[in-house]
MMTF fields as JSON, N, C-alpha, C and O atoms, coordinates in Angstrom:
{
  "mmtfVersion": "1.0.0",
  "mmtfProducer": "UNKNOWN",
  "numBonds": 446,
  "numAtoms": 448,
  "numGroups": 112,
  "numChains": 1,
  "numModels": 1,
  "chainsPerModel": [1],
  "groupsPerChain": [112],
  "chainIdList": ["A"],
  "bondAtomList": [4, 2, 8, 6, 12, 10, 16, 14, 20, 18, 24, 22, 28, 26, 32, 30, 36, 34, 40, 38, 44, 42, 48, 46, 52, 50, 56, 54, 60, 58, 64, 62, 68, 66, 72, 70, 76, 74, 80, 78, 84, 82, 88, 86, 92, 90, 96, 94, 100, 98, 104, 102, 108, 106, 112, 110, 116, 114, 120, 118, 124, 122, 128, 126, 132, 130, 136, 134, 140, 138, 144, 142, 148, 146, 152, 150, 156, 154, 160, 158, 164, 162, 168, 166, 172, 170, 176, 174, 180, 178, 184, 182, 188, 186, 192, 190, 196, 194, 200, 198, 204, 202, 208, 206, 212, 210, 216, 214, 220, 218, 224, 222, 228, 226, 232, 230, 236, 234, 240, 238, 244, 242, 248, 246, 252, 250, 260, 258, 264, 262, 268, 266, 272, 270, 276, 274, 280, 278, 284, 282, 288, 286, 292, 290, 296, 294, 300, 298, 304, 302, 308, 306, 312, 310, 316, 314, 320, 318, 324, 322, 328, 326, 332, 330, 336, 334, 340, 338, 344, 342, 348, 346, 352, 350, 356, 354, 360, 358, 364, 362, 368, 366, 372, 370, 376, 374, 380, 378, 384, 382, 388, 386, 392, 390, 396, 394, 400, 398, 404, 402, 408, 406, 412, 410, 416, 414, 420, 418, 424, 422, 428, 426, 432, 430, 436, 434, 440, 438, 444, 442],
  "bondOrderList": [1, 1, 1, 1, 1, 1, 1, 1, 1, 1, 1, 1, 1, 1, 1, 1, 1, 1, 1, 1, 1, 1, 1, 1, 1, 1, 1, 1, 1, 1, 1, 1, 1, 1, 1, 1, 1, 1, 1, 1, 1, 1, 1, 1, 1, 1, 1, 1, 1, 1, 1, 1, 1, 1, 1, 1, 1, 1, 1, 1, 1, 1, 1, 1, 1, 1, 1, 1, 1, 1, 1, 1, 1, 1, 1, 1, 1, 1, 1, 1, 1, 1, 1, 1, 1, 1, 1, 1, 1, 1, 1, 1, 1, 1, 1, 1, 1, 1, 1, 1, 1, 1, 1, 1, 1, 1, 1, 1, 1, 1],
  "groupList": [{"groupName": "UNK", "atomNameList": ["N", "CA", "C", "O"], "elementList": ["N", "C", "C", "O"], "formalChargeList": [0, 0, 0, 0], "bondAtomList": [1, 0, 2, 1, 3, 2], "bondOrderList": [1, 1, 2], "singleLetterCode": "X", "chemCompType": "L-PEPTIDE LINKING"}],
  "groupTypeList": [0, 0, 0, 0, 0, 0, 0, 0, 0, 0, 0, 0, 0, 0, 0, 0, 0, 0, 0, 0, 0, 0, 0, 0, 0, 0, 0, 0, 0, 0, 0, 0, 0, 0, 0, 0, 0, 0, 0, 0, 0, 0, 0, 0, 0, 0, 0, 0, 0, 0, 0, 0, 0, 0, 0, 0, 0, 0, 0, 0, 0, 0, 0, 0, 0, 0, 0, 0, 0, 0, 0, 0, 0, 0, 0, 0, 0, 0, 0, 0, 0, 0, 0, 0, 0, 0, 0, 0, 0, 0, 0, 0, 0, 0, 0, 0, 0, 0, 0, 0, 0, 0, 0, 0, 0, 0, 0, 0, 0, 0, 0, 0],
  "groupIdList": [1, 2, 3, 4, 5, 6, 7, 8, 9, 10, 11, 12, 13, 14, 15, 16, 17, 18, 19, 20, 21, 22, 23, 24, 25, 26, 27, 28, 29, 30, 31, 32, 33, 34, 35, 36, 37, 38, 39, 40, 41, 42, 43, 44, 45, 46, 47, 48, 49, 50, 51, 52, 53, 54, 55, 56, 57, 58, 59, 60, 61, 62, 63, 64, 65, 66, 67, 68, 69, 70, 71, 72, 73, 74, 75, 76, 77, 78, 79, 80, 81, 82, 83, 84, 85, 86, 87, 88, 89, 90, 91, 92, 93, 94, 95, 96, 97, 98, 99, 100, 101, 102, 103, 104, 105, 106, 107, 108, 109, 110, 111, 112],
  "secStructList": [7, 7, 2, 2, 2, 2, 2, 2, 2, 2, 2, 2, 2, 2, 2, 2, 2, 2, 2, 2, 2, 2, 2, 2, 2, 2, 2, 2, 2, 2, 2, 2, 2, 2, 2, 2, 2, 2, 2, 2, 2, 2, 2, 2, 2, 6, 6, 2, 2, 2, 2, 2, 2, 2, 2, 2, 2, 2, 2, 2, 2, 2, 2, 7, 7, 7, 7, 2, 2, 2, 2, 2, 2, 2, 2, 2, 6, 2, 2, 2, 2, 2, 2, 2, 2, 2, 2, 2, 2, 2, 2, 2, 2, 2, 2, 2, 2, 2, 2, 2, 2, 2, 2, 2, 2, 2, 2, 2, 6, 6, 7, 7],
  "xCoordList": [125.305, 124.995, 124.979, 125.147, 124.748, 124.216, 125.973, 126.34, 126.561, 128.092, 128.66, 129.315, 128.175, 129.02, 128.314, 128.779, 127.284, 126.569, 127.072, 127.339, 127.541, 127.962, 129.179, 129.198, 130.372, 131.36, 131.511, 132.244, 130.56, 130.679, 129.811, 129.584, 129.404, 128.972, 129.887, 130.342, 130.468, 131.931, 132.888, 133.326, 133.099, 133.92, 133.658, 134.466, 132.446, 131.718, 132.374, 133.405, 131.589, 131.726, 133.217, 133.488, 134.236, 135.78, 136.016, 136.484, 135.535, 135.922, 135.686, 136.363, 134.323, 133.462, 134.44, 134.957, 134.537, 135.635, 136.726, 137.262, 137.233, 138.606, 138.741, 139.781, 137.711, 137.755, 137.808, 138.427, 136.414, 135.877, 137.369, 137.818, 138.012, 138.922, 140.315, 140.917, 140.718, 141.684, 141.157, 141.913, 140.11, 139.385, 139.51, 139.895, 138.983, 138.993, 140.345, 140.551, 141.336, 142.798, 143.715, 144.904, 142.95, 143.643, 143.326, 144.149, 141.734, 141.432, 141.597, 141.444, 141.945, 142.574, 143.978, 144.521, 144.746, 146.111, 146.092, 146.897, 144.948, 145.506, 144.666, 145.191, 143.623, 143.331, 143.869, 143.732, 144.781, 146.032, 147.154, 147.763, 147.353, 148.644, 148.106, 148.938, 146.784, 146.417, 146.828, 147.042, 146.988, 147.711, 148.769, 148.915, 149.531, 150.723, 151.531, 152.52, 150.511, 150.32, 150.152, 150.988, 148.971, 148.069, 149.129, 149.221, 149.791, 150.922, 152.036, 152.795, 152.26, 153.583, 152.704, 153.087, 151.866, 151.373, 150.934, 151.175, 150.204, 150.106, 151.246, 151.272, 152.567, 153.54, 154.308, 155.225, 154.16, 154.449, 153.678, 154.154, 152.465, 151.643, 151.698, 151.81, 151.622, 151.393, 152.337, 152.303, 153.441, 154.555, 155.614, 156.314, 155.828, 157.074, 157.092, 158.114, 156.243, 156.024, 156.147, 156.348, 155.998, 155.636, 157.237, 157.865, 157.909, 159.437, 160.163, 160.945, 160.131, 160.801, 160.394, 161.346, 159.269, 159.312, 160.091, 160.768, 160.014, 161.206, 162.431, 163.258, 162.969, 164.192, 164.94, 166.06, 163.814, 163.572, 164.483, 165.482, 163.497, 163.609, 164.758, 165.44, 165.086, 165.931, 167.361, 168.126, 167.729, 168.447, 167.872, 168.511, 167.369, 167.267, 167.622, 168.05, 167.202, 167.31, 168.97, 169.413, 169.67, 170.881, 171.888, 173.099, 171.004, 171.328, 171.245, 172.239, 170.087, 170.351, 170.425, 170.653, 171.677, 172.004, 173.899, 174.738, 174.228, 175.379, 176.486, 177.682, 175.612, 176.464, 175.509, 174.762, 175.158, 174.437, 174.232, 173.149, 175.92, 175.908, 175.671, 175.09, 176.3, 175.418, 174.154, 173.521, 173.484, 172.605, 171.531, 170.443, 172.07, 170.812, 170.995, 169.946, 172.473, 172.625, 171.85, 170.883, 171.616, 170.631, 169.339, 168.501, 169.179, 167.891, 167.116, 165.95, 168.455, 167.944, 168.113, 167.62, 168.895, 170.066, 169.145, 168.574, 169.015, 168.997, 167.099, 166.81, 166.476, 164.561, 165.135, 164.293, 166.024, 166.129, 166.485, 165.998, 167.627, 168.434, 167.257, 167.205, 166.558, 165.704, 164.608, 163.922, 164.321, 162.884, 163.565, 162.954, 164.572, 165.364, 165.55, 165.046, 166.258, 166.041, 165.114, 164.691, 163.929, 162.866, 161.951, 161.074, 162.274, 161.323, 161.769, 160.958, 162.825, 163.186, 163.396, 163.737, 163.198, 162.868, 161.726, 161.636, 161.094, 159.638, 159.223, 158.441, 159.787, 159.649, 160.082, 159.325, 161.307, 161.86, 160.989, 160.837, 160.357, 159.723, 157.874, 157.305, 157.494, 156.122, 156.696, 156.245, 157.678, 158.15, 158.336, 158.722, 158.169, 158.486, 157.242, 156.915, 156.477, 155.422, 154.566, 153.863, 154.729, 153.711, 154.418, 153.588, 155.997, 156.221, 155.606, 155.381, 155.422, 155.268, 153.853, 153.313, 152.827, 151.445, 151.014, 149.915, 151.724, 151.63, 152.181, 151.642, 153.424, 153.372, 152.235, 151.68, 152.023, 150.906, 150.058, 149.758, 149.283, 148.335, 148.142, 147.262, 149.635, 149.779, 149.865, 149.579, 150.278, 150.201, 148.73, 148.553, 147.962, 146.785, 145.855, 145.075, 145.845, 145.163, 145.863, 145.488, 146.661, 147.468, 147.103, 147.626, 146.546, 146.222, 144.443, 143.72, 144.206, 143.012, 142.972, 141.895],
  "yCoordList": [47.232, 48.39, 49.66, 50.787, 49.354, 50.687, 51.195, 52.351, 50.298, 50.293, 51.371, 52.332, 50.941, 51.854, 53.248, 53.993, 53.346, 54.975, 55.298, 56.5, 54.499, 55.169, 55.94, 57.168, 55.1, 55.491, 56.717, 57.688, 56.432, 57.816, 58.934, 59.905, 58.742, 60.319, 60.465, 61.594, 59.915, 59.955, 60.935, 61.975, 60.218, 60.845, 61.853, 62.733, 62.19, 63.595, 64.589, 65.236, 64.593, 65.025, 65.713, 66.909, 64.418, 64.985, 66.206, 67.344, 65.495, 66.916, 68.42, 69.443, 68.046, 69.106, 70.053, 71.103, 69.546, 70.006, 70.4, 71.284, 69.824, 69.962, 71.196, 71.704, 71.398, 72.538, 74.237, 75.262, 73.637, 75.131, 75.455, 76.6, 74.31, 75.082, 75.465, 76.477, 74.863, 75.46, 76.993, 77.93, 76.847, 78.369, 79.353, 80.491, 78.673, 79.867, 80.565, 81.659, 79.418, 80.102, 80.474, 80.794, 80.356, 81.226, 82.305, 83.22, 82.538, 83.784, 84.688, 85.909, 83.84, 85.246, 84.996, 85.603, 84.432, 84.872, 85.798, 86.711, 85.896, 87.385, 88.493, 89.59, 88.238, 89.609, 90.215, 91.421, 89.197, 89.465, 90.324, 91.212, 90.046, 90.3, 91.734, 92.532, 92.154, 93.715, 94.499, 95.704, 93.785, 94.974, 95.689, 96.892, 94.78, 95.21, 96.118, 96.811, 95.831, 96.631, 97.965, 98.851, 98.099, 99.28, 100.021, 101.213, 99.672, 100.107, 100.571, 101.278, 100.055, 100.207, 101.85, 103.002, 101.559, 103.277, 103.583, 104.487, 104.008, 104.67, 105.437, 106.443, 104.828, 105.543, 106.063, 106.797, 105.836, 106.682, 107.538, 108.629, 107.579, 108.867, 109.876, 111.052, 109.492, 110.703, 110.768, 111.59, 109.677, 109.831, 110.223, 111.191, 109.228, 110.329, 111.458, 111.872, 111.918, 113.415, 114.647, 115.846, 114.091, 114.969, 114.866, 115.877, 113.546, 113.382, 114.106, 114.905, 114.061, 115.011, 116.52, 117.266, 116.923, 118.239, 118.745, 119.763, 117.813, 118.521, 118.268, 119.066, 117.011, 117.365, 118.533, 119.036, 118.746, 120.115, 121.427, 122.097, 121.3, 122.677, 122.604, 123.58, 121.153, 121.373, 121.775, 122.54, 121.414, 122.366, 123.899, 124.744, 124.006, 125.175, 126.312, 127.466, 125.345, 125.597, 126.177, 127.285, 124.958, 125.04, 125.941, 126.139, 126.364, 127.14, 128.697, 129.42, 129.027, 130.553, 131.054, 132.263, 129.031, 129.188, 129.539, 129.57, 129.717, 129.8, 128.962, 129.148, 128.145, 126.748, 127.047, 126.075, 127.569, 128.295, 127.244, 126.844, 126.553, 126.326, 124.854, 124.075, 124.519, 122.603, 122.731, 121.721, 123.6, 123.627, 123.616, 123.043, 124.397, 123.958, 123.035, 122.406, 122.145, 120.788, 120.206, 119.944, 119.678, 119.121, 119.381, 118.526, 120.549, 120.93, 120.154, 119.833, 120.009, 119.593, 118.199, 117.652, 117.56, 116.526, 115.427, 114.606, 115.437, 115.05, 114.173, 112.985, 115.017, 114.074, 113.556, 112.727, 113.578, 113.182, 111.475, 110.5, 111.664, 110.501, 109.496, 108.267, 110.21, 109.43, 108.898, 107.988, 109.73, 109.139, 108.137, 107.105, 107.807, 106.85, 105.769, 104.773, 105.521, 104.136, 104.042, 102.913, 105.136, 104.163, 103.695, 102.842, 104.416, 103.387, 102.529, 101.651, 102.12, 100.966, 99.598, 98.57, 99.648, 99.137, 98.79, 97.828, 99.414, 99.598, 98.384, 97.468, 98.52, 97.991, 96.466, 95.542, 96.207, 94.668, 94.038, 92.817, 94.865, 94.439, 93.979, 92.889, 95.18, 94.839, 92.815, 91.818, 92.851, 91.867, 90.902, 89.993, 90.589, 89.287, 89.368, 88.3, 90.112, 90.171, 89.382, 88.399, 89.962, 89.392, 87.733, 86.911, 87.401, 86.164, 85.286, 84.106, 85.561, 84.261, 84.262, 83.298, 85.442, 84.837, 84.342, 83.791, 84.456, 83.758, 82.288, 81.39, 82.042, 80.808, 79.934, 78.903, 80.846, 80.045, 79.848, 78.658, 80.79, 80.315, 78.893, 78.164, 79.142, 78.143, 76.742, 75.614, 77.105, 75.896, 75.006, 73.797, 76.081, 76.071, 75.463, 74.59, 75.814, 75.439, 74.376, 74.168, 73.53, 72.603, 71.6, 70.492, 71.735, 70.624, 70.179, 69.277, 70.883, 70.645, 68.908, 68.387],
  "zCoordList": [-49.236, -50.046, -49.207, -49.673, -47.843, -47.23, -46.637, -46.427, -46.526, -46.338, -47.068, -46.664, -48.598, -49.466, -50.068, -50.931, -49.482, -49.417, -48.471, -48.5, -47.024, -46.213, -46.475, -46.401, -46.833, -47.576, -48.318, -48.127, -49.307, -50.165, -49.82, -50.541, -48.801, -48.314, -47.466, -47.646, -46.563, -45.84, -46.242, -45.748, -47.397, -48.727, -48.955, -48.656, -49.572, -49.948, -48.829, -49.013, -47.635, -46.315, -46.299, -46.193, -46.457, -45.787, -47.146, -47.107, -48.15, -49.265, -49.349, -49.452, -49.25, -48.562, -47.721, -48.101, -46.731, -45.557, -45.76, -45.09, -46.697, -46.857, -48.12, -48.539, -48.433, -49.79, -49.316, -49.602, -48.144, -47.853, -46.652, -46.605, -45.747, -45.138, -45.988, -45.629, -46.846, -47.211, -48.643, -48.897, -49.139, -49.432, -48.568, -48.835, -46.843, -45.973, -45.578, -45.052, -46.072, -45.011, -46.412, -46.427, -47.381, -48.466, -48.426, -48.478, -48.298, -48.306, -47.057, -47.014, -46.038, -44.565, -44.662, -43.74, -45.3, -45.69, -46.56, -46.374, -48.097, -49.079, -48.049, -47.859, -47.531, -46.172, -45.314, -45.105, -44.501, -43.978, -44.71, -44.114, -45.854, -46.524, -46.871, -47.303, -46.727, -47.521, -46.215, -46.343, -44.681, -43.799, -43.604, -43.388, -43.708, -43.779, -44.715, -44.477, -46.37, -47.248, -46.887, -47.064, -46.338, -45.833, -44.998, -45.291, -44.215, -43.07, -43.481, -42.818, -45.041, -45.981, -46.752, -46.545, -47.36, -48.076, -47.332, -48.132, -46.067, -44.775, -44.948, -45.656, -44.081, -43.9, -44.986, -44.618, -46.638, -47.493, -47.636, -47.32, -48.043, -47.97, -47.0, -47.346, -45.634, -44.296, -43.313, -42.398, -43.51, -42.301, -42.973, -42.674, -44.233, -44.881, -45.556, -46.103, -45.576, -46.086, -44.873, -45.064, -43.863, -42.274, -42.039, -41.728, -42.207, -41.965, -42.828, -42.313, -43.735, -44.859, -44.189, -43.961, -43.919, -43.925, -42.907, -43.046, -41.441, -40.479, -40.776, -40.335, -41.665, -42.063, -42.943, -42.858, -43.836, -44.178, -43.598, -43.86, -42.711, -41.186, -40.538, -40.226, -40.25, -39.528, -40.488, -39.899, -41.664, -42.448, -42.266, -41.638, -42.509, -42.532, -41.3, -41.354, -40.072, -38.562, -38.631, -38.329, -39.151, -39.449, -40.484, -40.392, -41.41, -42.202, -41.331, -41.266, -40.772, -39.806, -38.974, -39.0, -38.005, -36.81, -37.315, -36.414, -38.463, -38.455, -39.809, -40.035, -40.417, -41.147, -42.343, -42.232, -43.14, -44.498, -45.297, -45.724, -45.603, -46.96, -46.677, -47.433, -45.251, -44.651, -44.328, -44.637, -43.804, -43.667, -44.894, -44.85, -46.054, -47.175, -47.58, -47.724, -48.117, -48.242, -47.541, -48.257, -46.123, -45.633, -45.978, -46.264, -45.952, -46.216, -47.41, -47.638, -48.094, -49.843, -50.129, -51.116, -49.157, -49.267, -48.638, -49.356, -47.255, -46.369, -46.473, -46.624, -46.362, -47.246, -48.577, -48.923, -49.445, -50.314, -50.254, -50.826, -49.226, -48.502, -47.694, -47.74, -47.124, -46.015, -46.674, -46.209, -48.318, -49.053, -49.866, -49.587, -50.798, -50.752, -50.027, -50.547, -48.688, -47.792, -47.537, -47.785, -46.806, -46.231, -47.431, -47.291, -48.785, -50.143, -50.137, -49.844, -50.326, -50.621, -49.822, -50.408, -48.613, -47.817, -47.047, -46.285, -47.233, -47.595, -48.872, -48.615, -50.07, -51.053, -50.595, -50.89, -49.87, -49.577, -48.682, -48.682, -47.851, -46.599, -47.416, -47.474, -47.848, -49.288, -49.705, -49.142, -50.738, -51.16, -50.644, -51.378, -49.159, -48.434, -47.968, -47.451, -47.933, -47.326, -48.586, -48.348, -49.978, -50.42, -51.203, -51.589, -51.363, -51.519, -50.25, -50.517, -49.408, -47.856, -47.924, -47.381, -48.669, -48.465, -49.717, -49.774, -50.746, -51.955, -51.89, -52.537, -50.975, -50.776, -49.99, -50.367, -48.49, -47.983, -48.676, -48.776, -49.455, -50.261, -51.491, -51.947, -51.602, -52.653, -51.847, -52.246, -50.776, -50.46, -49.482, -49.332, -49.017, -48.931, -50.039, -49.66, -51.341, -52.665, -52.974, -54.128, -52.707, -53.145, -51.978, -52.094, -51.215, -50.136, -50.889, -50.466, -51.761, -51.921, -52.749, -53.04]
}
């Protein structure tokens, strides 16, 4: 008899264990996954706005060193071009970021 209390607290025990660690490494994989986030609107909010503005200038630099009409094209053209790729790439890079911790996770909760 004392065999099979042993057993099933055994049992209990490995579950126990086995719940709270794969809880824990679900939950520092979606914690994890909010950095890289954070690093993705970071640099939309305060880096590409600072980038755009010297591309800006530097049309403009260009516009009343001699080249007017390339130079405001850039001016106008050119942050337009650069807020374009780096969104959207930005956006692919977001997207793998959050499919690979949605898988770990899933597969974390699935060991349970």
């Amino acid at each position: 008899m004392a065999s099979a209390i042993d057993g099933i607290i055994s049992g209990l025990q490995a579950a126990n264990t086995n719940i709270a660690d794969a809880l824990s490494s679900a939950f520092s994989t979606a914690y994890a996954t909010l950095l890289p986030t954070a690093d993705i609107v970071t640099g939309g909010l305060i880096t590409l706005p600072s980038y755009d503005v010297n591309l800006f200038l530097n049309g403009i630099l260009q516009a009343v060193n001699g080249d007017p009409v390339q130079g405001l094209i850039n001016a106008i053209g050119d942050p337009i071009a650069a807020d374009i790729g780096l969104v959207m790439f930005g956006g692919v890079v977001e997207g793998y970021v959050l499919l690979n911790a949605a898988t770990s996770i899933a597969g974390d909760l699935t060991s349970l």
